[in-house]
C-alpha angles and dihedrals in degrees: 000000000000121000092254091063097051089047088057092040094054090048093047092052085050100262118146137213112253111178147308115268126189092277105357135050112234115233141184132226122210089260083070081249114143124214128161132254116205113238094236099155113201102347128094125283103230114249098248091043094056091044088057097044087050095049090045086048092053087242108115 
C-alpha cells in the first residue's frame, strides 16, 4: 500500500494529523491517542509497519 492510500484510510477511520516530526508525521487516533506515520512519499508502506500504524490507529 503507498503511502497516499494509508493517509486516506486513517482519515477516513477519524484519525487526525498532529504534527510533522523530524521523519514521521504524528498522528492522532479517535481515542485522543497519538502514534507516528513514516513520511515515505510514493513508495510502499512494508507490510509489518502498516499493520502497526493501523492497530495504533484503532483501526485492525
Amino acid at each position: 500500500m503507498k503511502y497516499s492510500e494509508l493517509i486516506l484510510i486513517l482519515l477516513e477511520h477519524g484519525c487526525e494529523f498532529h504534527h510533522h516530526a523530524s521523519r514521521h508525521d504524528i498522528w492522532i487516533n479517535r481515542d485522543g491517542k497519538k502514534f507516528p506515520v513514516p513520511r515515505h512519499g510514493a513508495k510502499e508502506v512494508s507490510t509489518p509497519t502498516l499493520n502497526s500504524i493501523l492497530k495504533q490507529a484503532g483501526i485492525k
